[in-house]
N, C-alpha and C positions, 0 to 999 in steps of 0.2 A: 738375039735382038740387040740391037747397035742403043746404048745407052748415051745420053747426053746431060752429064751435070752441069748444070746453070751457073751461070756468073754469082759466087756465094755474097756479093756485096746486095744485090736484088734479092737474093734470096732469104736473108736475112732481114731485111728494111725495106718497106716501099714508101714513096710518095707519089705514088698514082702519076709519075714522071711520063713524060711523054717519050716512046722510042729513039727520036731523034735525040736526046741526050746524049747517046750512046756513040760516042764515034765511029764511023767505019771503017777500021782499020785494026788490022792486028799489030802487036806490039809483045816485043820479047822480053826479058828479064834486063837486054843491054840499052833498050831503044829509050828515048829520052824524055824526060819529063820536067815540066815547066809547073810549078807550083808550090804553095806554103800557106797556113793558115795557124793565124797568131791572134791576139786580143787586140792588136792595132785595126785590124782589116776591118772595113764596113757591114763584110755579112756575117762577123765574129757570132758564134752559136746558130746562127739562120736555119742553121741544117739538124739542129735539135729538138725542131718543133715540130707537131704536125708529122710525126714519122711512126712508123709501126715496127718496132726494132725487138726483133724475134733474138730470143738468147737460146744458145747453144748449155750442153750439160758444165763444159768449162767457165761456160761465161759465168753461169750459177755457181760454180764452185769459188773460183775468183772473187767475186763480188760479197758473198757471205761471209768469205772471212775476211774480206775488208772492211766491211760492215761490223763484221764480228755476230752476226746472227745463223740462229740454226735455220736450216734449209726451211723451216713450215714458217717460220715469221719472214724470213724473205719473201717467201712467195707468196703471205697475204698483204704484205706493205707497200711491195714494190712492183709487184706483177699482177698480172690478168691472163684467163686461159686461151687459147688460139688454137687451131689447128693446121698443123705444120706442110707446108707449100702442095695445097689443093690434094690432099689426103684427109684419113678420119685420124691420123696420128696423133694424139694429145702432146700441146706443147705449152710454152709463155712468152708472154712478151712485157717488155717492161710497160707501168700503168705511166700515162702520162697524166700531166696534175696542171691546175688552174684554167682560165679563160685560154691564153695562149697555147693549150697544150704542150707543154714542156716535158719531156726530160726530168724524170725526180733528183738525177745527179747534176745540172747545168744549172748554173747563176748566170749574171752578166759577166762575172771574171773571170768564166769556162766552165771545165767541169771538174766536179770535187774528186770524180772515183777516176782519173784519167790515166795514172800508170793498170790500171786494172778493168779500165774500160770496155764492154761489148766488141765483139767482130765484130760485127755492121759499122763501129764508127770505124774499123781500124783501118777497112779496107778502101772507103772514099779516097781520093776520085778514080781508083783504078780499081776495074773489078776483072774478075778471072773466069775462064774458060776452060772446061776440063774435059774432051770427048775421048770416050768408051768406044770405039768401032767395033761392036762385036767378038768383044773381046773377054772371056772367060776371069773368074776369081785368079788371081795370084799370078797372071800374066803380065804385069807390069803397066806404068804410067801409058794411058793414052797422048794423042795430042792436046800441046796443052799453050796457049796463049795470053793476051793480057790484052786488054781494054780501056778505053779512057770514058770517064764519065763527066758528059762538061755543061753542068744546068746555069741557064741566065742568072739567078742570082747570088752564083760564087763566084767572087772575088780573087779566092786564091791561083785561080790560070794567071790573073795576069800580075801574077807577084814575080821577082828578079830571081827564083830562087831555082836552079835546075839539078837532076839528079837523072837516073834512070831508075827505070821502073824496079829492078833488083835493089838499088840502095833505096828508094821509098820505101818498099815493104821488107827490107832490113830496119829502116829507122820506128816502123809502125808496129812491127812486133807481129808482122801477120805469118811470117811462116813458123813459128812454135804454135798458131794459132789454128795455120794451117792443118797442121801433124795432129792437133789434138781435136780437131773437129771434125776428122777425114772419116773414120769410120761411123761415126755417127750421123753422118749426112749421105753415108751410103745406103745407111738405112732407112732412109726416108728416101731417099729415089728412087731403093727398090720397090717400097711400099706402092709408091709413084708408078712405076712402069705395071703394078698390077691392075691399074685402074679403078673404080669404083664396082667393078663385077663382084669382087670377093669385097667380105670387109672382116675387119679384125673384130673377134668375138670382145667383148666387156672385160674380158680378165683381163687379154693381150692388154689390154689397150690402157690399163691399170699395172701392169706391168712394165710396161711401156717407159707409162708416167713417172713411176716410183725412181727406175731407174736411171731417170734422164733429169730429174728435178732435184731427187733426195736421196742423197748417198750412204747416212746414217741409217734410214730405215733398209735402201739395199743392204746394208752391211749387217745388220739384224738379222733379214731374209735369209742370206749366206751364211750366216755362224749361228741362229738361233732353231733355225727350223731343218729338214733332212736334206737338204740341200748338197753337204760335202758327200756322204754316204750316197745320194744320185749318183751325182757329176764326179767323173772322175780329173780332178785337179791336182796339180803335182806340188808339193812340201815348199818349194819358193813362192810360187803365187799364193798359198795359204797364207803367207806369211809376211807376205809385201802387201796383201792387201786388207789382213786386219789395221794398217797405221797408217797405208799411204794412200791419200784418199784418188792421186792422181791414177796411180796402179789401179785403183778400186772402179773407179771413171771406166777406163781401157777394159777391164773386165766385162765388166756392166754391159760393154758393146759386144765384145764376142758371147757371151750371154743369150743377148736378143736377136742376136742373126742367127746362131743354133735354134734359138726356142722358136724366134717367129717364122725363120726361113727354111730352116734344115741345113744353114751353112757347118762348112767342117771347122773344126776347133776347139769344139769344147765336147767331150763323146760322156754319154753314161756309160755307168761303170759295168764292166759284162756282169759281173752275180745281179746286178738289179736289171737289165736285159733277159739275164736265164729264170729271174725270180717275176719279171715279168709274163714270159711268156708261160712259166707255170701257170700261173697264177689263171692268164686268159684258157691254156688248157682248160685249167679247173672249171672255170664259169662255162667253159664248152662241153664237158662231158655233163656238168648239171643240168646244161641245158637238154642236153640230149636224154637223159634221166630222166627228165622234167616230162620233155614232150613224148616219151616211150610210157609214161607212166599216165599220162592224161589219155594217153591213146588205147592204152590199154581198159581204164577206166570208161571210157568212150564205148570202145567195143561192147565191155561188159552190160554198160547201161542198155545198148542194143541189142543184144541176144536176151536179156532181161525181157525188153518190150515186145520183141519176135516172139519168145516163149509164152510170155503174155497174152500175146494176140492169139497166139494157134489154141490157146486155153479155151479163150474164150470162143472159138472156132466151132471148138469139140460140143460145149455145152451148146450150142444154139443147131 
């Protein structure tokens, strides 16, 4: 099935924008770009109101220790729950605050958390295009393009300032943005490509959550419960990812595309495979036990009532 990942700048933020925003043209990493948005410009913050700006597991990780808060008070301070691009996947988005719906990070001087800021702002006014053609796990990048996004009231088109589209998203920070948000949005598109037929049971989907929100409890989950003795995971990644929470992130993903998809990468370990399938052995010869001995029983009760009856037979 030919997969198509969406422009992540839409995917991340909407404002109910009209199609037409969207220029008709593709655009490469060299092709050029006329823009800049500063505290001078007339529509300084415009684009921070009134927007639905969905965070990524990075963006959460980023943002709390900017903040300096643990992952459960970020996300009752700052966030509200959502569900992640027309799926049942649990995700957040940032709350927005007062009449004007704002931005909890944006004043009139800009915004406070701006070296550490959300993907959705990074990626304005160019959003990107990523196609899949039928193309299997670990086959390499699709076709991949770039797009311009040019709504009435931003200003920053017609600023002096020009670049191409590679030095934009060099100076915006989006391709370390990119790298770290790549698996994680694959897992939401495949979610996506299943449709609404199947849906993810209450655990997944708490599972899901945990992993994509709250690092410290995933990291509990991994070193507190049986988790290493499942999974078989090799002596460096145990070890990278008790400290390093971005290691821990990267985990986290190949984690839920093994558990929720069946992707390859993370395998149990063969004794808990062979202590499995004992195991369901066992529950199958009990059963059969079970059901030989109920049968038997069954029988018994029968020839009981048979012999019963012809009793009764003789005396009459």
């Amino acid at each position: 099935m030919a997969q198509t990942e969406q422009d992540p700048k839409n995917f991340f933020s909407s404002k109910n924008t009209n199609p037409s925003n969207i220029l008709p043209q593709k655009l490469g990493l060299d092709s050029p770009l006329q823009f800049r948005c500063h505290p001078g410009i007339s529509c300084f913050t415009a684009c921070c109101h009134t927007i639905k700006i969905i965070l990524t597991p990075y963006d959460i990780l980023m943002l709390k220790r900017r903040l300096n808060l643990p992952a459960d008070e970020f996300i009752t301070q700052y966030t509200e729950p959502t569900y992640l691009e027309k799926t049942d996947m649990p995700g957040l988005m940032l709350k927005l605050v007062g009449e004007d719906q704002a931005c909890p990070f944006v004043t009139p001087q800009g915004c406070t958390v701006y070296t550490d800021r959300p993907s959705a702002c990074r990626y304005y006014p160019v959003g990107m295009a990523d196609f899949h053609e039928g193309q299997n796990e670990g086959e390499g990048a699709g076709e991949q393009f770039f797009f311009l996004v040019k709504e009435p009231h931003c200003k920053g088109h017609e600023e002096p300032k020009h670049w191409t589209i590679g030095e934009w998203r060099a100076d915006q920070g989006v391709d370390l943005r990119d790298e770290m948000n790549r698996e994680w949005l694959r897992l939401v598109m495949r979610r996506k490509s299943f449709g609404f037929q199947a849906s993810l049971s209450d655990a997944a989907k708490r599972m899901f959550f945990m992993a994509s929100t709250d690092l410290e409890t995933f990291r509990k989950f991994v070193f507190e419960s049986s988790f290493l003795q499942t999974y078989d995971v090799d002596a460096e990644t145990v070890e990278s990812i008790k400290t390093d929470d971005v290691a821990l992130m990267l985990f986290s993903f190949k984690y839920l595309a093994s558990s929720l998809f069946g992707a390859p990468g993370l395998e149990i370990r063969k004794e808990k495979v062979a202590s499995k399938v004992a195991e369901m052995k066992r529950h199958q010869e009990d059963a059969v036990q079970r059901a030989e001995k109920e049968y038997q029983e069954l029988k018994a009760e029968r020839d009981r009532m048979l012999a019963a009856r012809g009793e009764s037979g003789k005396e009459e």
